[in-house]
C-alpha positions in Angstrom: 156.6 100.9 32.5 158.1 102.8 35.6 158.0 106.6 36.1 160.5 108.1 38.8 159.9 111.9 40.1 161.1 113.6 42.8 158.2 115.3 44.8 159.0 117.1 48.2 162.1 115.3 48.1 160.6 111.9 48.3 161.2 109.7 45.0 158.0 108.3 44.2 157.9 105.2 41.6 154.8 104.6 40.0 154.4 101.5 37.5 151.5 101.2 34.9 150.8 98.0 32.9 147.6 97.4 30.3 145.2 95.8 32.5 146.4 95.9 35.9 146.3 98.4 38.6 149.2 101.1 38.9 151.7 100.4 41.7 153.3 103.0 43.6 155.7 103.4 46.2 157.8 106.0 47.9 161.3 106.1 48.5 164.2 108.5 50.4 166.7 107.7 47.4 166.4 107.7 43.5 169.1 104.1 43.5 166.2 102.1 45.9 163.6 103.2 43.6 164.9 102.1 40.9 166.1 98.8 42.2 162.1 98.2 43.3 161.0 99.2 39.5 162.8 96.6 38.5 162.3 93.9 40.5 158.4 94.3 40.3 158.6 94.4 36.4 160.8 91.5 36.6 158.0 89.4 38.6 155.1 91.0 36.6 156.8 89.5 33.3 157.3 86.1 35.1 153.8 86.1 36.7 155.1 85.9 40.0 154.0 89.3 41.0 150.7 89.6 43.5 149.1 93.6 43.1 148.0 94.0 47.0 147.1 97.3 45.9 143.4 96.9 46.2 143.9 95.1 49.3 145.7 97.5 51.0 143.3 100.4 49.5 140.1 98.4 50.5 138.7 97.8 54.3 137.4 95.0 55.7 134.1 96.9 56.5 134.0 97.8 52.8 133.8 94.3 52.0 131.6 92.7 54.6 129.2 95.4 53.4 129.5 94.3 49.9 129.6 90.5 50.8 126.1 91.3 52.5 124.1 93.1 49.3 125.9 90.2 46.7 126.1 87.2 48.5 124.5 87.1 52.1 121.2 88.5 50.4 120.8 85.6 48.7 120.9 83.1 51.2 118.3 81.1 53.3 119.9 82.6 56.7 119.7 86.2 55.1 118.0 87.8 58.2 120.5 86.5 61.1 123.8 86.7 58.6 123.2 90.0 57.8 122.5 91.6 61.3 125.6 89.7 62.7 127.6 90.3 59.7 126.9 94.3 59.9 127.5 94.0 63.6 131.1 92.8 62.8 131.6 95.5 60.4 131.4 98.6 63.1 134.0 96.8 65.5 137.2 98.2 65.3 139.1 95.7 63.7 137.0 96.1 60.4 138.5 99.3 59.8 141.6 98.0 58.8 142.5 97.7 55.3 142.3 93.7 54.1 146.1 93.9 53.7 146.4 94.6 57.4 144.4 91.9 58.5 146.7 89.6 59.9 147.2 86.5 62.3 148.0 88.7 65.0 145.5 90.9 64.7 143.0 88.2 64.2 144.2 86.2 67.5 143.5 89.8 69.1 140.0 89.8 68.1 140.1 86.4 68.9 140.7 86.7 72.5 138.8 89.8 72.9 135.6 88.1 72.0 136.6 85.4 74.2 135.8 87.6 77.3 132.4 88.5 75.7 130.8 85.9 74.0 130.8 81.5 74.5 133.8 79.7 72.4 131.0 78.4 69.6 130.1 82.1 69.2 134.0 83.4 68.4 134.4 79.9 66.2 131.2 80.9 63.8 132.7 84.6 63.8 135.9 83.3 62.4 134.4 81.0 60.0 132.6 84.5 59.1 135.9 85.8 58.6 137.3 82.9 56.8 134.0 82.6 53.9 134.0 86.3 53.1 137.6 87.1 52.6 137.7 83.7 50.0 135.0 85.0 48.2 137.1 88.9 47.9 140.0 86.6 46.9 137.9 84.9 43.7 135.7 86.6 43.2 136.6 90.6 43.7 140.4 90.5 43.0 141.3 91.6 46.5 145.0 89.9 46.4 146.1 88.6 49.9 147.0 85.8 52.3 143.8 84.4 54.7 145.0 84.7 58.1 142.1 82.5 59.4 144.1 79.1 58.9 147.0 80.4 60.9 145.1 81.2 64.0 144.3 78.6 66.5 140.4 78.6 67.1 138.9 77.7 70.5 138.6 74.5 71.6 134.7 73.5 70.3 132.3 73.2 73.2 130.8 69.8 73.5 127.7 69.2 71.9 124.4 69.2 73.8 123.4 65.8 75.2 119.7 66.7 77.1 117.3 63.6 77.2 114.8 64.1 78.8 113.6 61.0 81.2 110.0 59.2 80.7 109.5 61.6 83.9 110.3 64.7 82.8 108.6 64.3 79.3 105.2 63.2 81.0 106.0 66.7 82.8 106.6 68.9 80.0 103.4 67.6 78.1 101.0 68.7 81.3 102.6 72.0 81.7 101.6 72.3 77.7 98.2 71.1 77.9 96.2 74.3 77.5 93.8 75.3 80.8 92.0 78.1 79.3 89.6 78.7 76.5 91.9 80.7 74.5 95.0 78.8 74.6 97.1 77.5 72.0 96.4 74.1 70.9 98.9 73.4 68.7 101.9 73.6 71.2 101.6 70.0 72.8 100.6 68.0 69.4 103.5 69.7 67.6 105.9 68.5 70.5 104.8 65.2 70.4 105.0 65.3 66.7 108.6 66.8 66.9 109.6 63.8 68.9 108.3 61.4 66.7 109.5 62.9 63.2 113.0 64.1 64.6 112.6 67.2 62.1 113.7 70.4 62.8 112.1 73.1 64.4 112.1 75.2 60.9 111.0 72.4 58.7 108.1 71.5 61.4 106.8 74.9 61.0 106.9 75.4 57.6 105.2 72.3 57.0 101.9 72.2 54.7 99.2 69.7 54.4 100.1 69.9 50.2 103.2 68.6 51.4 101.9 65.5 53.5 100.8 62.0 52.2 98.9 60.1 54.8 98.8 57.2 53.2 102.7 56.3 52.1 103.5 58.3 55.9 105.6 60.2 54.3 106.1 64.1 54.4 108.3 66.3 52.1 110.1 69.3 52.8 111.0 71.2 49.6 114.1 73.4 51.3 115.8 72.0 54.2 118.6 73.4 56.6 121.7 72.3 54.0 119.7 73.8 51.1 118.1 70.4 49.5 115.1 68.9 49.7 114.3 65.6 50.8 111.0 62.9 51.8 110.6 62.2 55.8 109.6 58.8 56.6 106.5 59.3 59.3 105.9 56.7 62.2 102.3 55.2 63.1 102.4 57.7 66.1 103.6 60.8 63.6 99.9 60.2 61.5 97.8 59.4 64.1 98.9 63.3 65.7 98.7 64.5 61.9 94.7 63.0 61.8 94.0 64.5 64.7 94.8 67.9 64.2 92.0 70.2 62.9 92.8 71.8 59.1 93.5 75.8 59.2 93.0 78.2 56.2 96.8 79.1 56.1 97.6 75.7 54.9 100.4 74.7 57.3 100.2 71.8 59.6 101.1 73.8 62.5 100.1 77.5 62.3 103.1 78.7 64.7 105.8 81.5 64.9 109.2 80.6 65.6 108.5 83.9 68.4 105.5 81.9 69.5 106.8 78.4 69.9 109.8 79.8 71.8 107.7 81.1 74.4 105.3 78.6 74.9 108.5 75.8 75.6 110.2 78.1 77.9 106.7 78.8 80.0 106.0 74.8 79.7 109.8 74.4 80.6 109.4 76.4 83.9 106.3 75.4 84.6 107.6 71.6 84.3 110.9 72.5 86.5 112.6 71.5 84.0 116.6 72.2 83.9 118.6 73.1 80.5 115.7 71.9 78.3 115.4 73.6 74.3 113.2 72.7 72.3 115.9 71.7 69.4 116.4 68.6 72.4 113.2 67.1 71.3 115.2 66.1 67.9 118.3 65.1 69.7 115.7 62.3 72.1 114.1 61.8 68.8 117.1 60.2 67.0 118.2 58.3 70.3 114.7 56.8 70.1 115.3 56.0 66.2 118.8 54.7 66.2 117.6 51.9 68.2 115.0 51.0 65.5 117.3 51.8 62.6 121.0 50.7 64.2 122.2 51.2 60.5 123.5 54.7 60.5 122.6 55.4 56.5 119.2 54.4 57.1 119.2 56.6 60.1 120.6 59.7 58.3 118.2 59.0 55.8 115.1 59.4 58.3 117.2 63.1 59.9 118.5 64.3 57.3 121.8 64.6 57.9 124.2 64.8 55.2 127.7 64.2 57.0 128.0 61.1 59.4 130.2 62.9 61.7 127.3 65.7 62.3 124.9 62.7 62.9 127.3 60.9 65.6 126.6 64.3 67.6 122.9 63.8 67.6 123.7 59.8 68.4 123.4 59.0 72.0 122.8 55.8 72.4 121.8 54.0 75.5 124.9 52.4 77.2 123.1 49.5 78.5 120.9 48.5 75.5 124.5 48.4 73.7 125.9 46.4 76.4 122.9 43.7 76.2 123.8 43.6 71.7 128.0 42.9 73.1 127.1 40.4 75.9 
């Protein structure tokens, strides 16, 4: 039911139905409110009628913030999700209300974080965008259009294509060989056992010797990257480093920090002279090496782990001449 008073000579309208939010709205003439009363009834008793009054009451900071403590919390990325997530929320554009957020201001942000940060960065910002203000749409009732489809995101920077030559790799694994007493000796077998495995650098690390079954060469990862778990065929070359390694009380195969591992790669990178090498390469050469083995892509997914085709094709680099030798 509508209400109509007069307050400071401004006619305010003010509707009230069992189980939604009042709607309000001001007006210079009593005939205009009116006409708005009812028209709005008329769409609430059709069902046509969207309430943005949350959505205009409600900033976008207020909802990252609660996206973070009920949903971001919860997740295997918690730690970087939730210090980018909270970085969004103090830039200015998160102190609009949800209702204001729109293409426009979106493409703003857009091309402001252009001049900052690399295209990959602003397209994973927007996807930010895109997942948090679904999830206020179902889940919280926050009534509004998402903007993200109608801007145009930046082109995607290619994907990294770094293989290493028989050179450089015989480089890298003498710059890790340790010289002194106290170095660490797990660096070089865990490199040579990344290139051989084609795991990730997380699932590597948090492997355990529980986990591992010498004799069927297999290893199993109970939590991967997309949230499953899944059995890793191992090569001859995968065991024979696994025997060889010495057992420590922790349990895991390779008692490393992701801190630790990053610094010893970029110290055996320079020291190597090696140009635009990471170690998340090694899997990229890794899967080169495999799909030669296993030219079935299924079986080859299979071994990496990939659920999606099209995200394997970007680890896929074949070698132009072997496939020119298999057309001749």
């Amino acid at each position: 039911m509508a209400s109509i008073r007069n307050r400071n000579g401004v006619w305010q309208c003010r509707i009230t139905r069992k189980g939604q939010l009042p709607i309000s709205k001001s007006f210079i003439n009593r005939a205009d409110a009116e006409k708005w009363a009812r028209q709005v009834e008329s769409d609430i008793d059709k069902g046509s009628y969207t309430n943005l009054v949350l959505a205009e009451r409600t900033t976008f900071s207020e909802v990252i913030e609660r996206y973070v403590i009920e949903v971001t919390l919860k997740t295997r990325s918690m730690k970087e999700d939730t210090y980018r997530l909270r970085a969004l929320a103090r830039h200015p554009i998160a102190k609009l209300s949800m209702n204001a957020l729109t293409p426009n201001k979106i493409a703003q942000y857009r091309d402001e974080r252009l001049r900052v940060v690399s295209p990959a960065s602003v397209i994973r910002e927007l996807s930010y965008f895109s997942s948090i203000i679904n999830h206020a749409r179902r889940e919280w009732g926050i009534n509004m259009i998402n903007p993200i489809p109608l801007v145009k995101k930046p082109a995607s920077p290619q994907g990294r294509c770094r293989i290493l030559s028989e050179e450089e790799l015989n480089r890298l694994y003498l710059a890790l060989i340790p010289r002194v007493k106290n170095a660490n000796h797990w660096i070089l077998p865990l490199v040579k056992f990344a290139l051989e495995s084609a795991m990730r650098r997380g699932e590597i690390l948090g492997l355990c010797w529980e986990n591992i079954d010498l004799d069927k060469r297999t290893a199993f990862i109970p939590l991967t990257k997309n949230g499953e778990s899944r059995l890793v065929p191992l090569s001859s070359a995968a065991i024979e480093i696994l025997l060889r390694l010495p057992r420590n009380l922790s349990g895991k195969v390779f008692p490393i920090n992701p801190p630790t591992l990053s610094a010893a790669i970029e110290r055996a990178r320079a020291k190597a002279n090696l140009e635009d090498f990471h170690f998340h390469d090694l899997r990229h050469m890794a899967i080169t090496r495999l799909a030669i083995k296993l030219p079935n892509l299924i079986e080859l997914s299979a071994v990496s782990g990939h659920k999606s085709l099209t995200m394997l094709k970007r680890y896929y680099h074949p070698n132009p001449e072997v496939l020119a030798q298999k057309i001749a």
